[in-house]
N, C-alpha and C positions, 0 to 999 in steps of 0.2 A: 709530202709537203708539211711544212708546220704550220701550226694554226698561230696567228695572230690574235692580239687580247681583243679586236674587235671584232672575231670570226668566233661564230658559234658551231655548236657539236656537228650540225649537219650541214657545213658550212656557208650558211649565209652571211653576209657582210652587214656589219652593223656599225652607225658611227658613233664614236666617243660623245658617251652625256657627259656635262660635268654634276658635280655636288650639287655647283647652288643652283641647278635648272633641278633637278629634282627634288631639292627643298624648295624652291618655290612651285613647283607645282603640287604639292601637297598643301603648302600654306593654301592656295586656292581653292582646292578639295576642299578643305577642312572651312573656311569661309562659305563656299558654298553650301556646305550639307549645314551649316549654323541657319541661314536664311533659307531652308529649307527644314526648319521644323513645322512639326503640323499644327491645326491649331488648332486651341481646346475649346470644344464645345459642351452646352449644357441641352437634352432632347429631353423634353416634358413630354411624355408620351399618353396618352390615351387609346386604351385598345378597346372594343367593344364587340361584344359577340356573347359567344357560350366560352366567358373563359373563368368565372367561378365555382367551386365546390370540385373543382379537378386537379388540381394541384398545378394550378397556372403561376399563383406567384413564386410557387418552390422552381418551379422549372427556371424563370424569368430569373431568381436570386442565382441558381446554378448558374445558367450559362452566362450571365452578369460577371461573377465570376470568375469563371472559363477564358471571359476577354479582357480583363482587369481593368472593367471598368468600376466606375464610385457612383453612389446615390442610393435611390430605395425604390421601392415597391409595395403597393396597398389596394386593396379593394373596395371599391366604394358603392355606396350604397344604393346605387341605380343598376347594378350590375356589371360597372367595368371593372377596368383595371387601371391605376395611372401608376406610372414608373417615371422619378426621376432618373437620367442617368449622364454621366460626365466621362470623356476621355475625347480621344484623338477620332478625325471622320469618319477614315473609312473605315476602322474598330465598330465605332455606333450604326453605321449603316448596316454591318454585318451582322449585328446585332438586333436591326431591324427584320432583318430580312429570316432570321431563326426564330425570331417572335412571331413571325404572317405563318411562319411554316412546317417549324418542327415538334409542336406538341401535339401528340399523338389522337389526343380527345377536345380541341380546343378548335370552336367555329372562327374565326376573326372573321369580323363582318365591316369594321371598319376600325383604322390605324390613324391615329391624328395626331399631328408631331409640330411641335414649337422648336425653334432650333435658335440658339443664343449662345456668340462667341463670349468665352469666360477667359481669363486669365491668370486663374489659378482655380483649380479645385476644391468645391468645398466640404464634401464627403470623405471619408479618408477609406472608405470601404462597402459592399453595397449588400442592402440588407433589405428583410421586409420589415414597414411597419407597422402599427394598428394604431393609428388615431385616422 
């Protein structure tokens, strides 16, 4: 038997799209994924614990980073840490969540976070710094 332009290899029966149904259904895709950008926030963070003289804000500037997010990092003079930092949610969340977790000598005793929708970026890259 021959196959038909609407019959596939294994022969299932498939009905004719036209063009403009499937240029419009990407017009829609592409609409959709537009109103589905994430939104940019700014997290003012305050860590608090054993996270000086350990190499907390090197770590913090690395995995910063690592997630391409912007802002800074400094130590202050009570013993914390405060970290600005700017990008997309669920990037900073994850971000949050490697800062409670993954440095090897670092107590976190307490995580304290401002969180403010921005709409543009005002870092161009994220750094530590000492004022």
């Amino acid at each position: 038997m021959e196959k038909s332009e609407s019959e596939s290899e294994d022969g299932q029966i498939f009905a004719p799209v036209s063009v403009e149904i499937i240029a419009q259904k990407r017009s829609e895709i592409r609409s959709a994924n537009a109103t589905k950008k994430s939104e940019m926030l700014r997290y003012e963070i305050t860590v608090t614990g054993n996270v000086q003289g350990i190499g907390y804000r090197y770590f913090v500037e690395r995995e910063a980073q690592k997630l391409t997010l912007t802002g800074w990092v400094r130590n202050l003079s009570n013993g914390d840490v405060e970290i600005m930092a700017e990008g997309e949610k669920d990037i900073l969340e994850n971000f949050i969540s490697i800062l409670k977790t993954k440095h090897r000598w670092a107590r976190i005793d307490d995580v304290k976070i401002i969180k403010t929708e921005i709409s543009k970026k005002e870092f161009s890259d994220f750094k530590i710094v000492f004022y």
